[in-house]
C-alpha positions as CSV (number, residue, x, y, z in Angstrom):
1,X,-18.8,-4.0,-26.0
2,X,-17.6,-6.1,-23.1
3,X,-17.6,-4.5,-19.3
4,X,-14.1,-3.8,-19.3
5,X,-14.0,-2.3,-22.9
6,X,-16.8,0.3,-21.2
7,X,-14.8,0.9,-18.2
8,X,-11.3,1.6,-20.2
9,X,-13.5,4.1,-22.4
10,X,-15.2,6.0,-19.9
11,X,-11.9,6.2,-17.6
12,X,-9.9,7.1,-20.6
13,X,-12.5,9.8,-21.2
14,X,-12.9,11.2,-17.8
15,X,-9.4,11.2,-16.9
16,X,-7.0,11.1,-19.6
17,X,-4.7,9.5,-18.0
18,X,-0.6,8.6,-17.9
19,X,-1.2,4.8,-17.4
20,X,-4.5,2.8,-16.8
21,X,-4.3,-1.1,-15.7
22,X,-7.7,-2.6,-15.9
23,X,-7.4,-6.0,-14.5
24,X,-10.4,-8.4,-14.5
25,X,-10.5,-10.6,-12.1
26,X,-14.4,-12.3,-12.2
27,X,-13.1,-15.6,-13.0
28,X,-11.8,-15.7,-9.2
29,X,-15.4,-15.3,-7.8
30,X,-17.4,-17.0,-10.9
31,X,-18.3,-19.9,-8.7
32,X,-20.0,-18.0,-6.3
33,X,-23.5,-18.5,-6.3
34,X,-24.5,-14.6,-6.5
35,X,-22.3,-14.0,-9.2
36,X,-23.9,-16.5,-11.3
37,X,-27.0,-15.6,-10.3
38,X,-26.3,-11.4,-11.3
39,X,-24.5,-12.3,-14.7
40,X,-23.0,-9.2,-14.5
41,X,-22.4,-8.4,-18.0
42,X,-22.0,-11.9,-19.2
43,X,-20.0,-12.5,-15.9
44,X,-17.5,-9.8,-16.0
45,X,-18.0,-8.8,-12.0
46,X,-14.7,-7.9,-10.3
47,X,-12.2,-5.4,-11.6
48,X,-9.1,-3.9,-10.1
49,X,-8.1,-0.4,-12.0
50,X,-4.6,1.3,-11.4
51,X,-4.5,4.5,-13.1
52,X,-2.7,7.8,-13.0
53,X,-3.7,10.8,-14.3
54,X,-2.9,14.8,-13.2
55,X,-6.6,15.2,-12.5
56,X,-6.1,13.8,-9.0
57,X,-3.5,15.8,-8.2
58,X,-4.8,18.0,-5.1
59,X,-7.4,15.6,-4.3
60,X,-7.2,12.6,-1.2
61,X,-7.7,9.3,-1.7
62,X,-10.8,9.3,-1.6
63,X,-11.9,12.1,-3.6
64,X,-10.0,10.2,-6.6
65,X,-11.8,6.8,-5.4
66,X,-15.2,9.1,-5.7
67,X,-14.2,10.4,-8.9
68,X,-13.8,6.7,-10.4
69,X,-17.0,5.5,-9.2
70,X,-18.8,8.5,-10.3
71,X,-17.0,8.1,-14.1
72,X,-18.2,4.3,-13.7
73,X,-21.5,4.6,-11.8
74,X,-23.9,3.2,-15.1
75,X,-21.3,-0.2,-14.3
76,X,-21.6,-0.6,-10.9
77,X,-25.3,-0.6,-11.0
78,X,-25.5,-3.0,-13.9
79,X,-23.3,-6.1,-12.8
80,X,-20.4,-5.0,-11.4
81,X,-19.9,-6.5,-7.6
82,X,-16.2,-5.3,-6.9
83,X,-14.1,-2.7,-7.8
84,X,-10.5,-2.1,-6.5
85,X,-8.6,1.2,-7.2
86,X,-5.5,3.0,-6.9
87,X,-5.5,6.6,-8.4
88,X,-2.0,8.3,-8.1
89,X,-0.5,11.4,-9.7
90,X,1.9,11.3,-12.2
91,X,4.1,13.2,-9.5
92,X,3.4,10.4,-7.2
93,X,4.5,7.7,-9.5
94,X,7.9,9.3,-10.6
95,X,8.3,9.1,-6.8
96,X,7.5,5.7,-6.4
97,X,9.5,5.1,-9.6
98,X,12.5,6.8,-8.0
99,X,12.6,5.4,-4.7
100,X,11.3,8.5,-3.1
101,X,7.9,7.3,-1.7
């Protein structure tokens, strides 16, 4: 299973989320010569997740953010280099959705 397949199951798991948006973005950093060097699951190094779930609801920023890397910890000591997050509420998002934010 490829390193964004593991991270989409284990946040889907943890966090049962609204919406998730995994993006992978290694291929902007594959010519660096660390990443080539760590491999990083056959290269798969940078990620930028987006995802919304009710668990963070009464939580700051960076109580979700801990939350995340704790669901993803096995991947960040294995390969991964970079991970970018935004964890929202679903309440948060219908303001955002609705001008409100």
């Amino acid at each position: 299973m490829s390193v964004e397949a593991n991270i989409r199951a284990k946040l889907e798991a943890a966090f049962k989320p609204d919406t998730l948006v995994i993006t992978n973005d290694s291929w902007k950093h594959s010519h660096h010569a660390a990443m080539r060097e760590l491999g990083g699951g056959n290269g798969e190094t940078h990620f930028a997740v987006e995802i919304v779930s009710s668990a963070f609801e009464g939580k700051r920023s960076i109580q979700r953010h801990r939350l995340v890397y704790a669901a993803l910890d096995e991947e960040l000591k294995s390969g991964v280099h970079a991970l970018q997050v935004i964890a929202r509420t679903p309440e948060e998002m219908e303001k955002r959705s609705t001008g409100m934010a």
